[in-house]
N, C-alpha and C positions, 0 to 999 in steps of 0.2 A: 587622471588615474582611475581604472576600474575598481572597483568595489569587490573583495574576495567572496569565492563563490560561498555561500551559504551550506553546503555539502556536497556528497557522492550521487549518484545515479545507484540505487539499490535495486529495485523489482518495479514491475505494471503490475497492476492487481486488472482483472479482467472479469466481469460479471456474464456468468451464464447458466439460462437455468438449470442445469446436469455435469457437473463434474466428466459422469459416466461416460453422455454421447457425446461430451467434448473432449475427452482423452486424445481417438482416433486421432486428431487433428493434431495437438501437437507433437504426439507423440510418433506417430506414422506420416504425418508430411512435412513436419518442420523437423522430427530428430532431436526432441527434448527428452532431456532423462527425467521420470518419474521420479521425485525425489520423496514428498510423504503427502499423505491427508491427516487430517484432522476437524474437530469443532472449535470455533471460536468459543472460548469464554463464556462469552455473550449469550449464546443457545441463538443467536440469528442466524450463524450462515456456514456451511462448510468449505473450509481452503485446502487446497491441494496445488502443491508447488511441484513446480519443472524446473530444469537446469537447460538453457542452449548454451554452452560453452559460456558459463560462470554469467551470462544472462538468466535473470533469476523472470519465471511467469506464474503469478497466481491468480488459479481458478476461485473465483468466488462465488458460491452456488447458497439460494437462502434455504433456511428449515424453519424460518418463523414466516408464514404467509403475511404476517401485518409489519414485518421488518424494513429496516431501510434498505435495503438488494432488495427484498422484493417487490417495494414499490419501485426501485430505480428501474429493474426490468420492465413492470408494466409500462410505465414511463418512457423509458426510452430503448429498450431493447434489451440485446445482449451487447458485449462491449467492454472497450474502455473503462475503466473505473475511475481508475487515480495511477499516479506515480507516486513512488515514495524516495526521498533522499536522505541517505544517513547526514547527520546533523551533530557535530559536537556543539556541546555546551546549549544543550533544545532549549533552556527554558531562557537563558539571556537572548538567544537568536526571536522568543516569538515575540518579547520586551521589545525588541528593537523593530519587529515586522510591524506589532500593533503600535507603537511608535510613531509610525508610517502611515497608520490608517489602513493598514492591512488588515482584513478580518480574520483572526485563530481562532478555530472552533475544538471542539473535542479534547480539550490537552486532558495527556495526563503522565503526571510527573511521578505519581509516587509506589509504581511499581517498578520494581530495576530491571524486571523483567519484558516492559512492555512500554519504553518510556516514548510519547510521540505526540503529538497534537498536528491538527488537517488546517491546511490554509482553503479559505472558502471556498469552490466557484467564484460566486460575487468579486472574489478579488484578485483571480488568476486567469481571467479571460476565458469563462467556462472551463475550468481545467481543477480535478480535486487532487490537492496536494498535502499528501504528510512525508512530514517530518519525522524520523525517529532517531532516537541515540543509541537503543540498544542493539543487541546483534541482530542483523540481519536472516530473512527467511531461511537462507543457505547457510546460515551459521557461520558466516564469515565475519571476521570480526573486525568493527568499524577500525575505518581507513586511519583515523587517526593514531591507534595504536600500531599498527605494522611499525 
């Protein structure tokens, strides 16, 4: 018997250094809607979300030169970031990863607004993975409730 999925398929987060010069692309060759920008929280890094037919793509671009995007870019380029999957009940499912021996970094529970924590690398076959419960970039609202 398989094991139930742990969540939905939400957004890619995508690291590049300019929002701006990266528009062009997905906007005019892939047919993405412009949906908003903004600043993180954080004061690291600017998002700016697309829509491809209810595929959600966020631009993540740094504003802190000593942030983590902006060493990832040194690092490794532009790119890939992370995947995220909406997740009901986040904070029993990271119980049960770390369980596992899965490594949970970053949680954090106690904003309703922001509820999510990232499974390593180290523990996803170079792959960075969060988790979140609450709604999604596009404002769609997690699958459990529909």
């Amino acid at each position: 018997m398989a094991n139930e999925a742990i969540g939905r398929f939400d957004h890619i987060g995508i690291a590049v250094r300019s929002i701006d010069a990266s528009r062009p692309f997905f906007e005019e060759a892939l047919g993405a809607k412009f949906r908003s920008i903004g600043e993180h929280a954080s004061g690291d890094f600017r998002i700016a979300l697309f829509d491809l037919h209810d595929f959600c793509i966020e631009l993540l671009e740094p504003i802190n030169p000593d942030g983590f995007l902006a060493q990832f870019l040194e690092k490794r380029g532009e790119g890939f970031h992370h995947l995220t999957l909406q997740t009901p009940d986040l904070e029993k499912k990271v119980e049960q990863l770390e369980t596992q021996g899965i490594k949970v970094v970053d949680k954090s529970f106690d904003d309703p607004m922001s509820i999510d924590a990232f499974i390593s690398p180290k523990s996803a076959h170079g792959l960075l993975v969060q988790l979140g419960q609450s709604l999604g970039p596009l404002n769609n609202p997690p699958y459990w409730e529909d």
